[in-house]
C-alpha positions in Angstrom: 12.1 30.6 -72.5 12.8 31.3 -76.0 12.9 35.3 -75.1 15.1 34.8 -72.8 17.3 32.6 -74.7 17.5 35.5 -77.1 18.2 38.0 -74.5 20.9 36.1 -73.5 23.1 35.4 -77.0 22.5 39.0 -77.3 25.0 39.6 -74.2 27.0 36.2 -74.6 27.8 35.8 -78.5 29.7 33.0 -77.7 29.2 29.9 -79.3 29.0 27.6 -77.1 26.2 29.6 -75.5 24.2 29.8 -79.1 24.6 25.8 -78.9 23.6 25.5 -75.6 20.5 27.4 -76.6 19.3 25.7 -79.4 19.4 22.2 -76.8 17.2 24.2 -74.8 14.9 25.0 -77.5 14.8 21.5 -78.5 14.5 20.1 -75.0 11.2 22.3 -74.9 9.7 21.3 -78.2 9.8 17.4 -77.4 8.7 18.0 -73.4 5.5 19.5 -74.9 5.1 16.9 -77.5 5.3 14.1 -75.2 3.0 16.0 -72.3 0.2 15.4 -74.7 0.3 12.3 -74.5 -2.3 11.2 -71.6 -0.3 10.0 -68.2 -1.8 7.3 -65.8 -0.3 8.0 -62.6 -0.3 4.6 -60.3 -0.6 5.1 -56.7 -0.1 2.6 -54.6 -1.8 0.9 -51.8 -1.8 2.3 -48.6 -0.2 -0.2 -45.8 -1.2 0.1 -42.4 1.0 1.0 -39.8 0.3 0.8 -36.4 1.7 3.3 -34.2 4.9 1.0 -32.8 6.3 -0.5 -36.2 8.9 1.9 -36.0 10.0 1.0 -32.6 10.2 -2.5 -33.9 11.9 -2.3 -36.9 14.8 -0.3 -34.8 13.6 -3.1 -32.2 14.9 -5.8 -34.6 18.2 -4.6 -35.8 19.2 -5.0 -32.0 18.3 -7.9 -31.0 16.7 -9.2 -27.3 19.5 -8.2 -24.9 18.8 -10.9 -21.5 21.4 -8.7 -19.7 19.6 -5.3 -20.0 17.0 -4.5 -18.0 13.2 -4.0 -19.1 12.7 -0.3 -20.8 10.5 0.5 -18.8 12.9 1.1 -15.9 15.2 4.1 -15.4 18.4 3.2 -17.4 19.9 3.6 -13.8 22.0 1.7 -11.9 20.3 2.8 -8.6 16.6 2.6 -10.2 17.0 -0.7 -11.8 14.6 -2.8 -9.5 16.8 -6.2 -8.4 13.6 -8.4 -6.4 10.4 -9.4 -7.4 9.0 -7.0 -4.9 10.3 -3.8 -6.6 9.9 -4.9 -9.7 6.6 -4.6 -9.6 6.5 -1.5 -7.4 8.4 0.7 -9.4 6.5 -0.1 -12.7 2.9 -0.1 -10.4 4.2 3.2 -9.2 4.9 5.0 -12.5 1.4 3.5 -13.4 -0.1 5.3 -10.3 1.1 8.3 -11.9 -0.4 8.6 -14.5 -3.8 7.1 -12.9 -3.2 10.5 -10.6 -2.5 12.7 -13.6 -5.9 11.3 -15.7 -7.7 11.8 -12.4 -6.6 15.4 -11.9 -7.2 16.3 -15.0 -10.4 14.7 -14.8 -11.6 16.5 -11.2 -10.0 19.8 -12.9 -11.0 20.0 -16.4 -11.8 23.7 -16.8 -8.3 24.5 -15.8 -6.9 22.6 -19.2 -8.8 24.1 -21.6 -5.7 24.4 -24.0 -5.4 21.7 -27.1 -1.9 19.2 -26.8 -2.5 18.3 -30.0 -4.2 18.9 -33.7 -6.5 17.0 -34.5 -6.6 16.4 -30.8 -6.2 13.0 -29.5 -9.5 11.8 -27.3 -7.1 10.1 -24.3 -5.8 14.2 -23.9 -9.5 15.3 -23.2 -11.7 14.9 -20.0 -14.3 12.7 -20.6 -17.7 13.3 -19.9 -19.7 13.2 -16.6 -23.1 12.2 -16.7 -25.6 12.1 -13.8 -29.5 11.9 -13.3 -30.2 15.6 -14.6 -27.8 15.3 -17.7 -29.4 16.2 -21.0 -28.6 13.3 -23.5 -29.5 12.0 -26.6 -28.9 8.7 -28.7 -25.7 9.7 -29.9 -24.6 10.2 -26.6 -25.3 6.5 -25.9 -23.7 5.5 -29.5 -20.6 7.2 -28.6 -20.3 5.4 -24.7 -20.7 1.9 -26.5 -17.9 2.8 -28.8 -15.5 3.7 -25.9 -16.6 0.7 -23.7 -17.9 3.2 -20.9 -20.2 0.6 -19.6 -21.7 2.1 -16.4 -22.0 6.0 -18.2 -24.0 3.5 -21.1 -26.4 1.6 -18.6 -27.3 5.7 -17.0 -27.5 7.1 -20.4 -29.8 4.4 -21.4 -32.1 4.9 -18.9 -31.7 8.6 -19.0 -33.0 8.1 -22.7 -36.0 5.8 -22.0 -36.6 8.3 -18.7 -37.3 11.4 -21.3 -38.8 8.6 -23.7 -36.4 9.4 -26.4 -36.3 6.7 -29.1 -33.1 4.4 -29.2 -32.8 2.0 -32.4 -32.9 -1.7 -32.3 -29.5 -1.7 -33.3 -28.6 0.7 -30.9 -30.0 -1.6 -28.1 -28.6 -4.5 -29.7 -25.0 -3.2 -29.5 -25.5 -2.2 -25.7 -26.8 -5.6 -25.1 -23.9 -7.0 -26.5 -21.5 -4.8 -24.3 -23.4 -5.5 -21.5 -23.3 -9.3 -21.4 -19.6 -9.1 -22.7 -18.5 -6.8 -19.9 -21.6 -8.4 -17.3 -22.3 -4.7 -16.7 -19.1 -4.0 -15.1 -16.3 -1.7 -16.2 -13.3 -3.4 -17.5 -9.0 -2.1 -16.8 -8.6 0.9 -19.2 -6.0 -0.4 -22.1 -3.7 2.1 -21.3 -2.9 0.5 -17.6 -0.4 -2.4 -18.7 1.6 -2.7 -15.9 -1.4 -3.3 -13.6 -3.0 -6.2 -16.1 0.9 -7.5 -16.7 1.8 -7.9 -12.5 -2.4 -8.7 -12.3 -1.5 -12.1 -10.1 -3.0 -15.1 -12.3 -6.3 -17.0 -11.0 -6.9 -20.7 -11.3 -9.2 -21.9 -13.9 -11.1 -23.4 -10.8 -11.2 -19.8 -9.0 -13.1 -18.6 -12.2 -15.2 -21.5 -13.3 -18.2 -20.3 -10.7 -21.6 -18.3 -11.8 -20.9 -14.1 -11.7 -23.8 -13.2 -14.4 -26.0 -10.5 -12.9 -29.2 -11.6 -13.2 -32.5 -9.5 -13.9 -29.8 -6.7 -14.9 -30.1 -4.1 -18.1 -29.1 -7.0 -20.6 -32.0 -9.5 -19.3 -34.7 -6.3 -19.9 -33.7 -5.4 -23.3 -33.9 -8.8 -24.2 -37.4 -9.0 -22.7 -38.4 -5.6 -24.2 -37.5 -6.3 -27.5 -41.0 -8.0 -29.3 -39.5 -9.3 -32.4 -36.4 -10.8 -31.3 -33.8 -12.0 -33.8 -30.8 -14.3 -33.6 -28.7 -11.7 -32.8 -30.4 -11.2 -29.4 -30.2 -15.0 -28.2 -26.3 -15.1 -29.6 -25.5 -12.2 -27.1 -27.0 -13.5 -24.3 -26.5 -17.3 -24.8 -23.0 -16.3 -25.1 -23.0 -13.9 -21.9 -24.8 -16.2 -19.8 -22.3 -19.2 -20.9 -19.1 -17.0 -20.2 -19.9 -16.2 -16.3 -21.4 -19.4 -16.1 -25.6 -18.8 -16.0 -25.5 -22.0 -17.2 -29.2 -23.2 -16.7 -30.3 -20.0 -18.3 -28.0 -20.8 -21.0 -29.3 -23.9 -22.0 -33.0 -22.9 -21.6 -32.4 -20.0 -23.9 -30.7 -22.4 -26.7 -33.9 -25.1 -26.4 -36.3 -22.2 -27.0 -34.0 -21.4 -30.0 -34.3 -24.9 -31.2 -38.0 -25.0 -31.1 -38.5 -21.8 -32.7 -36.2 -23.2 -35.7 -33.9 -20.0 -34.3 -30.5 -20.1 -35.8 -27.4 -19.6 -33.9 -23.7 -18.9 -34.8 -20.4 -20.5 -34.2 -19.1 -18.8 -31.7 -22.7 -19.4 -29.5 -22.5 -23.1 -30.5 -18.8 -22.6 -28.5 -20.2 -21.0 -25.7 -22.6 -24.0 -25.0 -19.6 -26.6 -25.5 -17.3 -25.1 -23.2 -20.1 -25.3 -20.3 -21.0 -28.9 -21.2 -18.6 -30.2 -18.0 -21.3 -28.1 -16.0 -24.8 -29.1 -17.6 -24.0 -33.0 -17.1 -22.4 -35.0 -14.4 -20.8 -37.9 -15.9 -18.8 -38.5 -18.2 -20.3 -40.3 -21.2 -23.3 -37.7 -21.3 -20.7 -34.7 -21.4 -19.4 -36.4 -24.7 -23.0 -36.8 -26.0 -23.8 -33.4 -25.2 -20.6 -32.3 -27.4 -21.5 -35.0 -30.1 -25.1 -33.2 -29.5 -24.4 -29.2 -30.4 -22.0 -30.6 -32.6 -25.1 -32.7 -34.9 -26.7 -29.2 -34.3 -24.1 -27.1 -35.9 -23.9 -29.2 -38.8 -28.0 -29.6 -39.1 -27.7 -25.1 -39.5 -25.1 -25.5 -42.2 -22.5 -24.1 -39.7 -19.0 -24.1 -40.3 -16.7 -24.8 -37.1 -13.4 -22.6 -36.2 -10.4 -22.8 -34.2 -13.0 -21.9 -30.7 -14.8 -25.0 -31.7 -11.8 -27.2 -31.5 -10.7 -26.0 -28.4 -14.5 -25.8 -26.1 -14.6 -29.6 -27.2 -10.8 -30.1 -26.0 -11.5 -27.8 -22.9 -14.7 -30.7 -22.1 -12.8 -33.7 -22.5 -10.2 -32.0 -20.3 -12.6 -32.6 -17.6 -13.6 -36.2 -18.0 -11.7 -38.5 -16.0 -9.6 -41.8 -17.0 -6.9 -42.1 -19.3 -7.9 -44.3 -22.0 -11.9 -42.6 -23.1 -10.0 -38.8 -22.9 -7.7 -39.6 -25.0 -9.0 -41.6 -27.3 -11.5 -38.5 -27.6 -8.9 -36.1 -27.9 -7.4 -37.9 -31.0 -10.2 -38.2 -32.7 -11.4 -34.4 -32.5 -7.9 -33.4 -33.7 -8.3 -35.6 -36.7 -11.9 -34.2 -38.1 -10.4 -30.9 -37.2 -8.0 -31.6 -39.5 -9.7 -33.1 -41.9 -12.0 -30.0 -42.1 -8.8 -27.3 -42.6 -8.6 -25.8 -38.9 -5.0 -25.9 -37.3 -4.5 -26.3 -33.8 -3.3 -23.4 -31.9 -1.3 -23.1 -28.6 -4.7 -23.4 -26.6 -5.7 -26.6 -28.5 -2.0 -28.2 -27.4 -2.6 -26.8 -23.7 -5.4 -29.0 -23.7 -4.0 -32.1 -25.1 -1.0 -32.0 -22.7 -3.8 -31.6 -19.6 -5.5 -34.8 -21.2 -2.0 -37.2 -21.8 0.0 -35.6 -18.7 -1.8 -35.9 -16.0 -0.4 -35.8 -12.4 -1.2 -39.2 -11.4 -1.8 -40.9 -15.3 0.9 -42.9 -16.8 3.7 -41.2 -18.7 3.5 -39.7 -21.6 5.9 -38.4 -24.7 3.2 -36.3 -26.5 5.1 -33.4 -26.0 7.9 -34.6 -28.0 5.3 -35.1 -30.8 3.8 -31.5 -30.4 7.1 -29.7 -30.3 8.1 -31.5 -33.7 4.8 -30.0 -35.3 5.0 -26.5 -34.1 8.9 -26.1 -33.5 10.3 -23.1 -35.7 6.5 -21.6 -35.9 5.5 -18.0 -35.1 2.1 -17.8 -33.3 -0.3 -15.3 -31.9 -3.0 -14.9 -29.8 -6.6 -16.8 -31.2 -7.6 -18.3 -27.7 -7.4 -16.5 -24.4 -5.9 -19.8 -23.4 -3.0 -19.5 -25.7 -1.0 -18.1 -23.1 -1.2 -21.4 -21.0 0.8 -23.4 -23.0 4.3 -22.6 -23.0 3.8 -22.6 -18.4 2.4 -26.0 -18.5 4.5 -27.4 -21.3 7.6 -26.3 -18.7 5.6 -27.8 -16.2 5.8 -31.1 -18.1 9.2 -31.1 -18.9 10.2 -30.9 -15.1 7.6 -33.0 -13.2 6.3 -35.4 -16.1 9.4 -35.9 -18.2 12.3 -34.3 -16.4 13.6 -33.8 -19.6 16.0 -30.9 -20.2 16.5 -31.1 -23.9 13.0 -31.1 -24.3 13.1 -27.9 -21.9 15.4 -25.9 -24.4 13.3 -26.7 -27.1 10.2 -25.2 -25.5 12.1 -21.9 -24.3 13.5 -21.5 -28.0 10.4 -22.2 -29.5 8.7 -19.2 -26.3 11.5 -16.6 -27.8 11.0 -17.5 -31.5 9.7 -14.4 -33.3 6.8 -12.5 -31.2 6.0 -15.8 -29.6 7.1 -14.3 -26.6 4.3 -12.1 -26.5 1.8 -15.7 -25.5 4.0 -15.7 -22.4 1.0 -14.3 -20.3 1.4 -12.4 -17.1 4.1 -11.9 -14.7 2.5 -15.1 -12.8 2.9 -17.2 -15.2 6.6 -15.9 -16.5 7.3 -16.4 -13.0 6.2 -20.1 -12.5 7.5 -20.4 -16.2 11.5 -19.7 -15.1 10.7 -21.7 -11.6 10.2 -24.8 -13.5 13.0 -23.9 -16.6 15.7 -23.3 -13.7 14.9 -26.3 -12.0 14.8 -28.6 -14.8 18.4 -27.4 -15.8 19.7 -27.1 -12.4 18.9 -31.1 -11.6 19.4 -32.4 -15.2 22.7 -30.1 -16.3 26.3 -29.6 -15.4 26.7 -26.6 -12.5 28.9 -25.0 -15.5 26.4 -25.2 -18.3 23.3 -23.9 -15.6 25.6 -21.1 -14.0 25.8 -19.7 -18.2 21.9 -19.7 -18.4 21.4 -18.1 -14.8 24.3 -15.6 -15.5 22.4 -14.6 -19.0 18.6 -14.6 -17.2 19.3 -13.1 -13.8 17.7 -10.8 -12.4 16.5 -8.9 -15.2 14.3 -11.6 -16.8 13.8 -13.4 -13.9 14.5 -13.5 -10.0 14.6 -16.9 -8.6 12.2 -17.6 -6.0 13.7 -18.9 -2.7 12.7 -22.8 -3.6 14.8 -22.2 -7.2 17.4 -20.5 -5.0 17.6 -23.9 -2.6 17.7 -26.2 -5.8 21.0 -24.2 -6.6 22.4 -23.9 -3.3 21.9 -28.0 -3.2 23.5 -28.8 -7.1 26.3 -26.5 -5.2 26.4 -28.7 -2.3 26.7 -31.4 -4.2 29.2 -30.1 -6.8 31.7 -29.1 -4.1 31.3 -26.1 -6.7 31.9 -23.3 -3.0 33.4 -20.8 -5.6 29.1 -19.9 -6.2 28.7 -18.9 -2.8 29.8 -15.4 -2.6 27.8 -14.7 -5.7 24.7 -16.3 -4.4 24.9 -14.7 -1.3 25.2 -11.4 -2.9 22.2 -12.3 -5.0 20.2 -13.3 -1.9 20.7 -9.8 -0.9 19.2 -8.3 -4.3 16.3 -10.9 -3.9 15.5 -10.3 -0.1 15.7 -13.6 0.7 18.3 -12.5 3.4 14.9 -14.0 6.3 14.5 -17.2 4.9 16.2 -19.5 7.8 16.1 -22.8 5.3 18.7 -20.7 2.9 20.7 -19.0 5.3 21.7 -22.7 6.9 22.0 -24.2 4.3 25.1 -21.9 2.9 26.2 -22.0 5.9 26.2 -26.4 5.7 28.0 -25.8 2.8 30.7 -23.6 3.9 31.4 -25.7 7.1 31.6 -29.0 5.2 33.4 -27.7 2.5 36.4 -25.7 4.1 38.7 -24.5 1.0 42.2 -24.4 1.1 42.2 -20.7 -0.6 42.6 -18.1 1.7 40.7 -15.2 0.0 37.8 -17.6 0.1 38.3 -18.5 3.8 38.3 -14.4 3.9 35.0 -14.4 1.8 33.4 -17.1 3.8 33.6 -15.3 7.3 32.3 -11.9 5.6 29.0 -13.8 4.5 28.4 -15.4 8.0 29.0 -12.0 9.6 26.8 -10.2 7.0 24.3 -12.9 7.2 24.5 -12.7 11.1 24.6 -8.7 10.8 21.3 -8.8 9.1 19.1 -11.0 11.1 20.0 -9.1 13.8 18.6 -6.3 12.4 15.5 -8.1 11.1 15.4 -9.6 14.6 15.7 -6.4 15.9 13.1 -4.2 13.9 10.8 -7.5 13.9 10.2 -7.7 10.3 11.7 -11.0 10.4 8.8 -12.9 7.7 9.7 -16.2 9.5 8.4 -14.5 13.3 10.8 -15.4 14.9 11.7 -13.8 17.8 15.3 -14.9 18.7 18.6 -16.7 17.1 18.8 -20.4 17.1 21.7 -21.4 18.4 22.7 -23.3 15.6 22.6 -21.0 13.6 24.8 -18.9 15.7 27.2 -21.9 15.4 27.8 -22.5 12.0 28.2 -18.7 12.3 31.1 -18.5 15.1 32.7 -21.8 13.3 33.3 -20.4 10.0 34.5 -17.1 11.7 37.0 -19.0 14.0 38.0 -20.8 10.9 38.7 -17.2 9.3 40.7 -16.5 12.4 38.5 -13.3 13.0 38.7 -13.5 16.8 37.2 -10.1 16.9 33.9 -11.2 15.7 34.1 -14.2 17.4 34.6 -13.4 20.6 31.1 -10.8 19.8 29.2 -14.2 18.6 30.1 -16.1 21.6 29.4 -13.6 23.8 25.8 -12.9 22.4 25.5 -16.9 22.5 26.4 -17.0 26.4 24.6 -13.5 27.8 21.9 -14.2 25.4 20.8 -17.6 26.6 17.3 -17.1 27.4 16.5 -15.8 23.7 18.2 -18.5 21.4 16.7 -21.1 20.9 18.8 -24.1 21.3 22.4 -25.0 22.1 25.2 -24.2 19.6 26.9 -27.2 17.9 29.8 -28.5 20.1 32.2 -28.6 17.3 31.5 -24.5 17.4 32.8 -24.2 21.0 35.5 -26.4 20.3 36.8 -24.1 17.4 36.4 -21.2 19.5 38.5 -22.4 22.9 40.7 -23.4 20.4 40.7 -19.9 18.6 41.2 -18.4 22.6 44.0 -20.6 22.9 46.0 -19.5 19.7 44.9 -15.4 20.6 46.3 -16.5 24.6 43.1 -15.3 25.5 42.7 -17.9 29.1 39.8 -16.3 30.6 37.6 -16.4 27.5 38.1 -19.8 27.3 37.8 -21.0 30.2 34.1 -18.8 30.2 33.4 -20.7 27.2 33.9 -24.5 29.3 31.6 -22.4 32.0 29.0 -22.2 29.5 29.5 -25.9 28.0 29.6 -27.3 31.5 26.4 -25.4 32.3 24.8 -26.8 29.0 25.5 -30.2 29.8 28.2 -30.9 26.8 29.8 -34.6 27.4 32.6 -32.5 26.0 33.1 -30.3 28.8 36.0 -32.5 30.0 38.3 -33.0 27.2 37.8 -28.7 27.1 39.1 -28.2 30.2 42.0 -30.9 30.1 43.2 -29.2 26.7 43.0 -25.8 28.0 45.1 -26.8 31.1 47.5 -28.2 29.2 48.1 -26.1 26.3 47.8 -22.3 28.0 50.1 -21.1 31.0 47.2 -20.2 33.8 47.4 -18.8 36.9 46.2 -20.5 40.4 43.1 -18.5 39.9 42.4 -19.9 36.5 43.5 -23.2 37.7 40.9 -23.1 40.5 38.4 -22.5 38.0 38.9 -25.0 35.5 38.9 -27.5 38.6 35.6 -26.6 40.1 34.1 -26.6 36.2 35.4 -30.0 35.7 37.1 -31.8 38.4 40.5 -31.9 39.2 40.4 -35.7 37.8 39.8 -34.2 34.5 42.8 -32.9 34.4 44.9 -35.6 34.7 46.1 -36.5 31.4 44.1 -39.7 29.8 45.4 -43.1 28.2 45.2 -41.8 24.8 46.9 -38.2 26.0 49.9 -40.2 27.3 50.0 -42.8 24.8 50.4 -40.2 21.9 52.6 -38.6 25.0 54.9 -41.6 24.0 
């Protein structure tokens, strides 16, 4: 530095350049001073990031948009699924693609030798395919446990005792363990969301039956192993008690007991939450809790969260209301007392316990909402995810209660709590009950705002939510609704259900509006709606079987079209109501044919009427009279026409009545 300092004044004398130098000189002398001094570099801690807090920091400064559809569908107008139906076909579909590409790269792995990425990313590589000849070795077997390959283990195992190659005790431990986790079946890869997320929920009851294999892999290690340790009866005390071997269970934790064998917490869980299955009645489920409960404490065990909730999950299942409760109560409070907050499942439980179908009412939500309101939660129970459906469930059917309702739903989209929502079953029967509470409870105004904001892309009303609204429209007078539910019915497919289709068309006949554009939009929905079932009729994909009209249907139909003065489409219906006779089932309403003759008589249109009083005369309408009197004397008619109306009804029909000629006067 300093030489070239020198160089430098040599060809710049100036001196502002000599100045500038000498700071330079100085700057030097005190950098080196100070760089002897020793430096302690703090690094800081490393903070884990998982591979999507990126997307949900950008995530957050968004926002949850209702009104936009799920990302996972095309940002497309025309690939934006608008039914239940597609919804879950297009997302199942783009799963099924990739299932097809993993498979061909699995059937074809010599032809992808290349590397997608460095280091290169295990889901990117074929696995391996073992079979009776393979040459393996322990690590081979080590490596299948990690990756949950639970069939590949079980071959490889025996592969391994087969060319009597040693495998550890820890080794067998751990495949023990997988085994009675998995109960020597595979499990859904992780990567397959859509297919665990549209997976259609099972009843507790539908599971709640014995599945364990017996005499399978796990049972013989267990067996082999001479000098077994606690960790052996925890795995399979624990595998037995979650498919429900429950004898074996039990046996298994007595021989633990008399070998002063000692257990952990999560075991002592397994055995509580089968207690509803190793006694009958009531009281001696309780002292079988209060039993492995005295046991715990006696081993100096310290209870958790799954403790709480197997002892909820058994008094769920003892009948009454005053000795469940009671129970419940008390459990909360030593669970208190000993640190251990409730979560979701623990609430789930004390709601099946106080609101029971046929049990007294109770307001224990209220109190459960005022403890957790405001609170993020996540998962620490697989039942977790069955609170938020039930508590919905007890807002409409216990409480019917639609403050309450809201409070629940904020409380579901609070934070992340959304993510305890469960599976598409239960976020279905989750907006089922939220609709309906608000549809019967609030203003048509104040519900149309929530179902504008939720529909359909968070949730498609099933046909039973769509009656609800068609009914608070009824009731309302509110016809304004219709053309927008009737659009939405197309969306939905619910275009077949008979129940909905008459019941718009109730609506439209009993409440005939005064505006004209609506009288327009009325006759297009009964002609669409009448356009379509004759297509479904036609095609016979009709879900309701049937394999005609009704002819009240066709009615309400050619009333609201005379109405709309469409003669044209009019004149089709009652023509399909009169050649088609055979096929409907049923006669038309009278007020229908009415409409119509009266419709023929403003178009002049003589013979079409008087073909409609053939048909009512043939029917047997007491109306058939009055018909022909009023055509006669409102239409100028030929003899011919004139003959007709006489041989339909009588030429004494036509003379005009008391009331004719007293309004005559």
């Amino acid at each position: 530095m300093n030489h070239l300092c020198k160089s430098f004044s040599k060809l710049h004398p100036h001196p502002a350049f000599r100045i500038t130098s000498t700071l330079l000189h100085s700057s030097r002398s005190s950098t080196i001073t100070a760089s002897s001094a020793p430096e302690k570099i703090a690094l800081p801690r490393r903070i884990e990031r998982s591979p999507t807090d990126i997307l949900n920091a950008l995530s957050s400064t968004v926002g949850f948009d209702p009104t936009a559809a799920h990302y996972k569908y095309h940002d497309d107008p025309y690939l934006i699924p608008t039914s239940n139906i597609a919804k879950k076909t297009y997302a199942m579909a783009q799963e099924a693609g990739r299932k097809a590409a993993h498979w061909i790269r699995q059937e074809n792995a010599k032809l992808f030798q290349h590397k997608e990425a460095a280091p290169p990313v295990p889901m990117f590589v074929p696995t391996m395919i073992y079979n009776e000849e393979s040459q393996v070795e322990a690590t081979d077997l080590e490596k299948l446990i990690g990756n949950v390959d639970v069939k590949d283990a079980v071959l490889v195992y025996n592969l391994l005792k087969k060319n009597n190659i040693v495998v550890s005790e820890e080794l067998k431990q751990s495949l023990m363990e997988l085994l009675c986790f998995f109960n020597h079946e595979d499990s859904l890869a992780e990567e397959y969301i859509e297919e665990r997320w549209f997976r259609q929920g099972v009843t507790e009851k539908g599971r709640q039956r014995k599945t364990w294999k017996d005499f399978e892999l796990a049972e013989q290690i267990f067996h082999e192993i001479e000098d077994k340790k606690p960790e052996h009866y925890c795995a399979l005390i624990r595998g037995m008690a979650k498919y429900f071997q429950v004898e074996k269970a039990w046996a298994l934790y007595q021989e633990t007991i008399e070998k002063g064998i000692l257990l952990d917490t999560n075991t002592f869980n397994s055995l509580l939450q089968i207690a509803s299955f190793l006694k009958e009645s009531y009281e001696m489920r309780w002292d079988l809790v209060c039993e492995v409960l005295t046991a715990m404490k006696n081993q100096g065990l310290m209870p958790n969260i799954g403790t709480l909730n197997a002892v909820l999950q058994t008094i769920t299942t003892i009948g009454g209301y005053n000795h469940p409760r009671t129970y419940a109560l008390k459990t909360l409070s030593e669970f208190k007392k000993l640190g251990i907050e409730p979560s979701l499942a623990s609430w789930y439980y004390m709601l099946a316990i106080f609101c029971r179908e046929r049990g007294p009412t109770s307001h224990i939500l209220h109190d459960i909402m005022n403890e957790i309101e405001n609170k993020e939660f996540h998962i620490q129970d697989p039942k977790d995810t069955f609170f938020f459906v039930t508590a919905m469930d007890v807002c409409r059917y216990h409480l019917h209660d639609k403050d309450l309702a809201k409070r629940v739903n904020n409380l579901l989209h609070f934070k992340d709590n959304y993510n305890l929502i469960g599976d598409s079953y239960k976020e279905s029967i989750y907006y089922r009950q939220f609709f309906t509470v608000l549809c019967n409870t609030e203003p048509l105004e104040t519900f149309m705002e929530t179902y504008n904001m939720l529909v359909p892309n968070v949730y498609i009303p099933e046909p039973s939510v769509m009656e609800d609204i068609l009914k608070c429209i009824d009731v309302n007078c509110a016809v304004d609704y219709l053309p927008q539910m009737w659009s939405h019915m197309i969306q939905f497919d619910h275009t077949g259900r008979e129940n909905l289709l008459n019941m718009i068309l109730q609506i439209m006949i009993t409440n005939q509006p005064e505006n004209p554009e609506l009288v327009e939009k009325f006759t297009t929905i009964a002609w669409d709606m009448y356009k379509r079932l004759e297509e479904l009729i036609a095609a016979g994909s009709n879900r309701n079987q049937r394999t005609g009209f009704s002819g009240a249907l066709l009615g309400d139909v050619l009333t609201i079209c005379c109405r709309g003065k469409d003669y044209e489409k009019a004149q089709t219906l009652f023509e399909k109501i009169n050649n088609d006779q055979n096929s409907i089932v049923g006669d038309p309403k009278v007020m229908a044919l009415r409409a119509f003759i009266q419709l023929s008589i403003e178009e002049k249109k003589p013979s079409l009427a008087i073909t409609c009083l053939q048909y009512c005369v043939e029917n047997g309408f007491p109306e058939s009279a009055e018909f022909g009197r009023h055509i006669h004397s409102s239409m100028t008619l030929d003899e011919v026409q004139i003959g007709k109306i006489k041989r339909y009804v009588g030429a004494d029909a036509l003379k005009p009545s008391k009331v004719d000629e007293e309004e005559g006067k």
